[in-house]
C-alpha positions in Angstrom: 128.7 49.3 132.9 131.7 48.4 134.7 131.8 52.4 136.2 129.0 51.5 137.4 129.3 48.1 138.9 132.0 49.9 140.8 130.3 52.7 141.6 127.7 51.2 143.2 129.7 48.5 144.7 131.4 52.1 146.4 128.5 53.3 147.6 127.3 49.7 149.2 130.4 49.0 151.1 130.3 53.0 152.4 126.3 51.9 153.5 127.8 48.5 154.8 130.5 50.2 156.7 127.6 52.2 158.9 125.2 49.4 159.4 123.0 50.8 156.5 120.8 48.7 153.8 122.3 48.3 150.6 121.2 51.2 147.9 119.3 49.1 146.1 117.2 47.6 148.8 116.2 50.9 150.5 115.4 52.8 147.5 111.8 52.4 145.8 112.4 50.3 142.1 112.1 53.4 139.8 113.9 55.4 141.6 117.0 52.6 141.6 116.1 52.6 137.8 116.7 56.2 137.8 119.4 56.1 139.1 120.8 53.6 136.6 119.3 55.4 133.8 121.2 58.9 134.7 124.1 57.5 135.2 124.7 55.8 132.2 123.4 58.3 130.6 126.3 60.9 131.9 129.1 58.3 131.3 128.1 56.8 128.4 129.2 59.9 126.2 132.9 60.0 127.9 133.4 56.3 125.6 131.4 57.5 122.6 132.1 60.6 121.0 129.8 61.3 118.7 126.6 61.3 121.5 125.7 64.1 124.0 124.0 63.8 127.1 120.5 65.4 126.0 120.8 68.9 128.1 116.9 69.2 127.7 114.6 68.6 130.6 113.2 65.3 130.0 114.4 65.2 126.5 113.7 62.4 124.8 116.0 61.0 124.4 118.5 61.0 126.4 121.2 60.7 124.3 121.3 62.0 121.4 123.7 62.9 118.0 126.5 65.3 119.2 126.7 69.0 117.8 123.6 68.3 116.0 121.2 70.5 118.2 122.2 73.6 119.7 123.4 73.1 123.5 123.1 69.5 123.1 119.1 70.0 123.9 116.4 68.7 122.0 113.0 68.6 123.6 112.2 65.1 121.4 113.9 64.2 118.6 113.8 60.1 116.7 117.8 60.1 116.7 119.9 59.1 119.8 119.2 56.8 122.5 116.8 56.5 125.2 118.7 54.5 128.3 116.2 52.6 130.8 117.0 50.5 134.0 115.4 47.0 134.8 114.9 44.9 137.6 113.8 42.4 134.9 116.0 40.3 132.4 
């Protein structure tokens, strides 16, 4: 969570610096959440070795048990982790 507090806290102050909105004010709520969702779900793995990225299109979900499918892709699968950003608590 923290790469990602400072990621976007980057890519605010680069906005800020040219008189733009803040990301998360000028983009439409699902695709913020998207945004959250895909980047968790490509850093998460770096910390956790034993969960891939899901390579599939739209694979559900979108993290799932590493080495256990070929290419890391499973088109839907119970095991692994489906990540989802909120604007609610």
């Amino acid at each position: 969570m923290n790469e990602f507090i400072d990621f976007i806290g980057f890519m605010n102050q680069q906005l800020h610096d040219r008189s733009i909105p803040r990301l998360e004010t000028m983009l439409m709520p699902a695709t913020f959440s998207s945004i959250v969702g895909e980047f968790m779900a490509s850093t998460i793995p770096k910390h956790c070795p034993t969960i891939a990225k899901n390579a599939y299109h739209n694979g559900h979900p979108d993290l799932a048990p590493k080495g256990i499918f070929p290419g890391d892709m499973v088109q839907y699968t119970q095991e692994g982790i489906e990540v989802k950003g909120s604007r609610y608590p």
